[in-house]
N, C-alpha and C positions, 0 to 999 in steps of 0.2 A: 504494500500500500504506500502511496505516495505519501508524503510530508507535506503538508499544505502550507505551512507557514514557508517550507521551500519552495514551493513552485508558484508563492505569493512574489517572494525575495526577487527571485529569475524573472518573473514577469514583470515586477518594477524597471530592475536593471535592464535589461530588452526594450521596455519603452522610453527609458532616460535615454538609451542609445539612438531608439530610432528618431526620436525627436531633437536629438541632438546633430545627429547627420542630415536630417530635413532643414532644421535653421539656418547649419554651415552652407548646403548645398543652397538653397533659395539666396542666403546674403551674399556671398562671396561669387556667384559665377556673375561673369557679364553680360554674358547674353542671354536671351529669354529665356526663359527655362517655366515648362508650364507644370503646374501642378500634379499633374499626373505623373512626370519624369522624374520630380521632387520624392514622391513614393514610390517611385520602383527601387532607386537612388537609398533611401533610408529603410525600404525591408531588402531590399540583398544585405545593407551593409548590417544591420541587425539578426539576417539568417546568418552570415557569414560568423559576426559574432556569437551566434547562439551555438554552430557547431565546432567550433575552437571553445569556447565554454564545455559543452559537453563533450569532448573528445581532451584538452589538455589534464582534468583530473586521472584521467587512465594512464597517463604519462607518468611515467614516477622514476627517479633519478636515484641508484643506489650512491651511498654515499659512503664511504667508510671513516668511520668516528677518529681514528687511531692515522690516520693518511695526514694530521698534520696541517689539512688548509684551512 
């Protein structure tokens, strides 16, 4: 069973992102850019985020305690 108050967290963070890549993309480009293109723009870059989210915790670095760094 899922954790709810987890997959509350993940969905805050996903829409801070996509709304965060919406504002940069509309303020900063110069040329028109229509609203539709704004949203394609902020949900790839929030999928793209979402599967480096769920895919970097599987990633795990052994480390050896005693190696000194």
């Amino acid at each position: 069973m899922a954790n709810i108050r987890e997959v509350i967290r993940r969905l805050v963070k996903y829409l801070v992102l996509v709304l965060a890549v919406a504002f940069v993309t509309f303020s900063l480009l110069k040329t028109k850019v229509t609203n539709f293109d704004v949203l394609l723009i902020a949900l790839t870059g929030g999928f793209v985020y979402c599967l480096l989210d769920l895919v970097s915790p599987s990633i795990s670095l052994k480390i050896d305690k005693n190696c000194g760094i």
